[in-house]
C-alpha positions as CSV (number, residue, x, y, z in Angstrom):
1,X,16.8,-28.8,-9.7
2,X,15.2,-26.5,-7.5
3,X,13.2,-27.8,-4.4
4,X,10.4,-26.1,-2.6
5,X,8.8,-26.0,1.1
6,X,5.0,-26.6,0.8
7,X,4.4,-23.2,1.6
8,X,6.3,-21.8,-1.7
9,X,4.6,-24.3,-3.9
10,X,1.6,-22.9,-2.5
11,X,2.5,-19.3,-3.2
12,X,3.6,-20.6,-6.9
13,X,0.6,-22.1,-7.5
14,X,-1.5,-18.9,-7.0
15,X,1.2,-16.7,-8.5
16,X,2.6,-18.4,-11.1
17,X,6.4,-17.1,-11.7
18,X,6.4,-15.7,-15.3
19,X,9.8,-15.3,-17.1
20,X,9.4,-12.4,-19.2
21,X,13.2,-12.4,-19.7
22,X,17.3,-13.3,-18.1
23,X,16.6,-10.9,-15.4
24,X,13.1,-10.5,-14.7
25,X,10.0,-12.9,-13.3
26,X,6.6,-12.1,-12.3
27,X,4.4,-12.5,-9.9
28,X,0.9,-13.2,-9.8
29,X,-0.7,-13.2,-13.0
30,X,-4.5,-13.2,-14.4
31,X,-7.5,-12.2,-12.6
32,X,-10.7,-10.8,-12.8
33,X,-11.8,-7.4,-14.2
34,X,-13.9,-4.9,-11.6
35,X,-16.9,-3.4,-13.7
36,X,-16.0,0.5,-15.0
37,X,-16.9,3.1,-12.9
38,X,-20.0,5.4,-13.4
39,X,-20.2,9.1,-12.4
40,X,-24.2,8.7,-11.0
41,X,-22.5,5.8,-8.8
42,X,-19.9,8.1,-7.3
43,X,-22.3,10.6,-5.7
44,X,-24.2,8.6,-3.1
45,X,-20.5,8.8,-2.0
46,X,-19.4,12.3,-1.5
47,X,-21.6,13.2,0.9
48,X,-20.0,10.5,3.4
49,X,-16.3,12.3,2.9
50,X,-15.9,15.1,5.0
51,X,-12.5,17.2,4.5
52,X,-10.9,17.7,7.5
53,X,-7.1,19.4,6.4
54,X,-6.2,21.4,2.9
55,X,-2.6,22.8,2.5
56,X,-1.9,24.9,-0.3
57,X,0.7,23.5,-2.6
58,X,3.4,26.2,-1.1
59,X,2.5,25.0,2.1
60,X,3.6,21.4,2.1
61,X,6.9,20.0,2.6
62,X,8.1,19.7,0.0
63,X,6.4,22.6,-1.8
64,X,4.1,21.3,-4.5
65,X,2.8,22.9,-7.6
66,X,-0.7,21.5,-6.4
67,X,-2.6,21.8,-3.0
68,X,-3.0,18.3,-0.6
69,X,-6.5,17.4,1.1
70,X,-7.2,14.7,3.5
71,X,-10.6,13.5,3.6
72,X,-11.9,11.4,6.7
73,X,-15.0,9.2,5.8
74,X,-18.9,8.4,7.6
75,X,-18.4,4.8,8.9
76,X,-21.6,3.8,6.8
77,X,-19.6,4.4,3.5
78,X,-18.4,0.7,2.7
79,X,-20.7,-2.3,3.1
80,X,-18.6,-5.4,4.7
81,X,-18.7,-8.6,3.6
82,X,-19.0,-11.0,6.4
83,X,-17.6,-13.9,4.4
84,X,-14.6,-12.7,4.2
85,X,-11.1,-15.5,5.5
86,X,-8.0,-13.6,4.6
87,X,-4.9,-15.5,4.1
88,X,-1.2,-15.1,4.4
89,X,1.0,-16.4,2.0
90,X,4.9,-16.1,2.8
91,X,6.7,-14.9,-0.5
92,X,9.6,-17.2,-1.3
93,X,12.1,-14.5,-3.5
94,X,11.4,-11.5,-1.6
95,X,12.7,-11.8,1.6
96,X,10.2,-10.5,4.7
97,X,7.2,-10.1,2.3
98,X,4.1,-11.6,2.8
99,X,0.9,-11.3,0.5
100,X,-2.5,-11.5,2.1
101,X,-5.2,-12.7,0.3
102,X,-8.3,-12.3,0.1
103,X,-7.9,-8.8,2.5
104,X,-10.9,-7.4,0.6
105,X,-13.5,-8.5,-1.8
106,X,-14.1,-7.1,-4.9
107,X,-17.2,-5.0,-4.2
108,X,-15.4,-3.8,-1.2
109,X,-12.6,-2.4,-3.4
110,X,-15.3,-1.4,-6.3
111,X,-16.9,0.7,-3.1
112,X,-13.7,2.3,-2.2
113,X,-12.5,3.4,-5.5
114,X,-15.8,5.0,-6.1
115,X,-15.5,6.4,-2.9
116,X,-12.0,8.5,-3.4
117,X,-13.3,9.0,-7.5
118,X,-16.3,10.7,-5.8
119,X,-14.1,13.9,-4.1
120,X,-11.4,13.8,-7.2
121,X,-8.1,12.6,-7.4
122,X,-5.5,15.8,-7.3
123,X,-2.0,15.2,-9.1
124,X,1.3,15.5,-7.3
125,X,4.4,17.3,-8.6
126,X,6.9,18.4,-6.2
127,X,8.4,22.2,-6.7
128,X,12.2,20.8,-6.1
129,X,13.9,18.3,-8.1
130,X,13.8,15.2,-5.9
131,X,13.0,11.3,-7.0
132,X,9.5,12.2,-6.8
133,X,9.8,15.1,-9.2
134,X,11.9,12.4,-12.1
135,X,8.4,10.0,-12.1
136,X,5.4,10.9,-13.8
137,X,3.6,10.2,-10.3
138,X,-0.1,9.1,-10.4
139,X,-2.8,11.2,-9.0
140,X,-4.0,10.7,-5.4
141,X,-6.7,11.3,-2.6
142,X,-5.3,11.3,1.3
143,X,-8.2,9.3,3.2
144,X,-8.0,8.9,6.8
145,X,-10.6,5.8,7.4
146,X,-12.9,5.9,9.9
147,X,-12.9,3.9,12.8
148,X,-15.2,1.2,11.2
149,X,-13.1,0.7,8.4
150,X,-10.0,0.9,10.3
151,X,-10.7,-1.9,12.5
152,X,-12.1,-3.6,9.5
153,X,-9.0,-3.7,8.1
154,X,-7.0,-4.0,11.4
155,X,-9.2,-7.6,12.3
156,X,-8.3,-8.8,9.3
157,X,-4.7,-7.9,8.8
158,X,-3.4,-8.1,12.3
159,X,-3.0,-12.0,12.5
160,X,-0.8,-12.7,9.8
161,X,1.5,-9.8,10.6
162,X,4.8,-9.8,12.7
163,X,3.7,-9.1,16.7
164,X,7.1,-7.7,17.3
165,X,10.0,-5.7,16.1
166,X,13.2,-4.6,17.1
167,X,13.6,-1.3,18.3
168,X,16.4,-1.2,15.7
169,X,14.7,-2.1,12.6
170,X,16.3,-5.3,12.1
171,X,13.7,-7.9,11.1
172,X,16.5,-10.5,11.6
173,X,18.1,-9.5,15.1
174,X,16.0,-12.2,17.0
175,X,18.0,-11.4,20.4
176,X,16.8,-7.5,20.8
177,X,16.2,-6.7,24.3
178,X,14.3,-3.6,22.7
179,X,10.9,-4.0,20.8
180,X,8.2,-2.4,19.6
181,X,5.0,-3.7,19.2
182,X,2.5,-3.7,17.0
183,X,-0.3,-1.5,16.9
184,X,-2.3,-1.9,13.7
185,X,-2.7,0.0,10.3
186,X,-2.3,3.5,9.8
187,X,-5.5,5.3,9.0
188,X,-3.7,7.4,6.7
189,X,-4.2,5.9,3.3
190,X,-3.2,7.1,0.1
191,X,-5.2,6.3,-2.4
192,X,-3.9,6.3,-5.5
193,X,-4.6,6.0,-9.3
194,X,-2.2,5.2,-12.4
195,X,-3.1,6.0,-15.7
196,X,-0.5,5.5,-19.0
197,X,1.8,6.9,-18.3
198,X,2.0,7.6,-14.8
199,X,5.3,5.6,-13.6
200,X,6.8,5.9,-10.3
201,X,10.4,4.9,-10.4
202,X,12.6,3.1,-8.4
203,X,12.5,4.4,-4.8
204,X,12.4,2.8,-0.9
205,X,9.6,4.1,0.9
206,X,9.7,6.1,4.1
207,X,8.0,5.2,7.8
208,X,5.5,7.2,8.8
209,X,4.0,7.9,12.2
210,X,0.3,7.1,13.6
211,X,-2.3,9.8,12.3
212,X,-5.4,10.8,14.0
213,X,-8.5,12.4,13.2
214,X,-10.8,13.2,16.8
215,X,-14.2,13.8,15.8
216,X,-15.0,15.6,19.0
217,X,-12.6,18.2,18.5
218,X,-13.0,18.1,14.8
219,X,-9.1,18.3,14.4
220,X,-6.3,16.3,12.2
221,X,-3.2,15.0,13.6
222,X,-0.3,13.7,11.6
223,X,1.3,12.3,14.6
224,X,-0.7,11.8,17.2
225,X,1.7,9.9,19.6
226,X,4.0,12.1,19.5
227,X,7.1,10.1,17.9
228,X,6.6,6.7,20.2
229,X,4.4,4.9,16.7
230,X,5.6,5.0,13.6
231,X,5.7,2.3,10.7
232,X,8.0,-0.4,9.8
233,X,6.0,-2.2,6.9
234,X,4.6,-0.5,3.9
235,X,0.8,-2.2,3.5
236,X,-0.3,-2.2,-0.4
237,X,-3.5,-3.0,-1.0
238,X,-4.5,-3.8,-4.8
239,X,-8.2,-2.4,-5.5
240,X,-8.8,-3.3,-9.2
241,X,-7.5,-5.9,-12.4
242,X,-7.9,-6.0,-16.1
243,X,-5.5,-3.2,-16.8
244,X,-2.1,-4.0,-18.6
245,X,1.5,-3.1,-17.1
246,X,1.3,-1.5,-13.6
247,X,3.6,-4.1,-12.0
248,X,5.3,-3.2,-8.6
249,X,8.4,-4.0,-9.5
250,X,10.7,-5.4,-6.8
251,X,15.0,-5.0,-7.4
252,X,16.8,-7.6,-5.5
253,X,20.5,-9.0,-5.8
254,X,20.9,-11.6,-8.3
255,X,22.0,-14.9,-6.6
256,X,23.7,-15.4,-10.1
257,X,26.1,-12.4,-10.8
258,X,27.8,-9.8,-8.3
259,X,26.5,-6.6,-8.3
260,X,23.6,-7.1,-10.5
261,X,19.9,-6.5,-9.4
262,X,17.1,-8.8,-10.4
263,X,13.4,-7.4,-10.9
264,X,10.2,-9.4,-9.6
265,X,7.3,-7.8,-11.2
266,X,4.2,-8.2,-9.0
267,X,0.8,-8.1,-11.2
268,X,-2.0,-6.9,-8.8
269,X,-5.0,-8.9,-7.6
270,X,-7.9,-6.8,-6.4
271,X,-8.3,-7.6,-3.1
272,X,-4.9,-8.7,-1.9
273,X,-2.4,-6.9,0.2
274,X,1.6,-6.6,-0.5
275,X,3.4,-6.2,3.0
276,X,7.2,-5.5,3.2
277,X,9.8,-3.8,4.8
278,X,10.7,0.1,4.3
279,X,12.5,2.9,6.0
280,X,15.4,2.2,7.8
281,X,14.1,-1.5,8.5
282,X,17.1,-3.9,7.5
283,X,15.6,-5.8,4.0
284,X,13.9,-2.6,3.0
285,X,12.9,-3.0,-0.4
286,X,13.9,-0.9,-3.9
287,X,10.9,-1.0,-5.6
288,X,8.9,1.0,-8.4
289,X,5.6,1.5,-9.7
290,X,5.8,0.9,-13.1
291,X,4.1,2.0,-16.2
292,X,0.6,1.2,-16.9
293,X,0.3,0.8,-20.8
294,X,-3.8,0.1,-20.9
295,X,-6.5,1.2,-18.9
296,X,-6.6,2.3,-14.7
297,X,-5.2,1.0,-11.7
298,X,-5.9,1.5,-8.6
299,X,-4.1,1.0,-5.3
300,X,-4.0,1.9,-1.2
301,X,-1.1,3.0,0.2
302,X,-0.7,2.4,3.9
303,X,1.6,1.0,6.6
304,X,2.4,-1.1,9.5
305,X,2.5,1.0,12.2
306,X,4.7,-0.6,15.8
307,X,4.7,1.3,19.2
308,X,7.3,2.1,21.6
309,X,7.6,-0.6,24.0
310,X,8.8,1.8,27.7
């Protein structure tokens, strides 16, 4: 018989676990479908992108077959709800992940996918064979958020997330003397949209450092404090439903058979954010993006971001 805390019957009750077969379950299941997207809607939009960096595709590192552009955004773009209670709920098989509900509503999502369809999504296909290269990677615009949504997001994120962590990435060392602290979301989202087909297989993500975009300078910096912020949590956030496949599809060891790896398929809910660890963070997470089979989705890649404590 297996017995649960509150808090995980909680979690199963508004993610149902799904067997879909001896080694798999899922996650969250059902939900409601965002109205499809209409080209006249997506141009009161553009105007409130502005680019502010473009690197040719043999510029970037890796070298890409297509260019990169990172757009920053007017602070009037999204309308916020002021309804909005977001709520953390502690996942009980994936150690170190939280979901938070309710991070978005669903016309805030609908505004910021017609937001990034607005300036065109650009594909990605790395030059040199690397992990990257071996998915059929969906196709992506690189937003820094403006202040107002930034601290949108920050207000209602930063209260269910960890305050600390140790200097040495390990979520469970309770007795470091060395922590950083944390300092919010990254600006630097990735926007990203799946289509059948588009896959990306099973990888860990990397950290990344605080970005910056200073509007009185006009300039773009990738890391603007100079190696003393950088990210220990990857932030997900799910923007749209009603498509089919899409999972993100966690591999963890099975508690059943040595050397075997379990997969914990996590069907999006507009509105909600994933949060777990990546990089060299202890718990790090092998994960993929897998197929979608029917229709679009649509998700924000960001992170965690902890500072430097001197």
């Amino acid at each position: 018989m297996l017995f649960l805390t509150d808090a995980e019957e909680e979690f199963l009750a508004l993610s149902p676990l799904i067997p879909t077969g001896p080694k798999k379950t899922r996650l969250f299941n059902q939900g409601l479908k965002l109205c499809p997207v209409r080209p006249a809607q997506e141009s009161q939009y553009k105007p409130l992108l502005k680019t502010i960096c473009h690197e040719e595709g043999h510029e970037r590192r890796p070298p890409n077959h297509y260019p990169m552009t990172i757009y920053t955004s007017d602070p009037s773009i999204i309308r916020y709800s002021l309804k909005v209670q977001p709520k953390k709920i502690q996942a009980p098989i994936l150690q170190d992940t939280i979901l938070i509900q309710n991070l978005l509503t669903l016309d805030e999502c609908r505004q910021i996918l017609l937001a990034a369809e607005s300036v065109g999504f650009t594909p990605d296909e790395p030059v040199v064979d690397t992990a990257n290269s071996r998915s059929t990677l969906a196709h992506n615009v690189i937003w820094l958020t403006d202040p107002k949504l930034t601290q949108t997001i920050h207000e209602r994120s930063t209260p269910h997330l960890p305050a600390t962590m140790p200097e040495d990435g390990d979520v469970y060392n309770n007795e470091s003397t060395s922590n950083r602290v944390l300092d919010g979301i990254n600006p630097r989202w990735r926007v990203y949209r799946y289509v059948p087909g588009a896959i990306y297989r099973p990888h860990i993500d990397g950290g990344w450092p605080k970005s910056e975009y200073h509007v009185d300078t006009d300039t773009y910096t990738f890391d603007a404090s100079q190696g003393s912020t950088w990210s220990r949590l990857t932030f997900l956030i799910y923007l749209n439903e009603g498509f089919e496949g899409g999972e993100t599809t966690y591999f963890v060891p099975s508690k059943d058979s040595v050397g075997v790896l379990d997969a914990k398929s996590v069907v999006p809910r507009a509105g909600c954010a994933m949060v777990f660890p990546h990089g060299s963070v202890k718990g790090n997470l092998l994960h993929e993006g897998s197929g979608v089979t029917k229709g679009v989705k649509y998700i924000a890649r960001t992170d965690v971001l902890y500072r430097k404590v001197e």
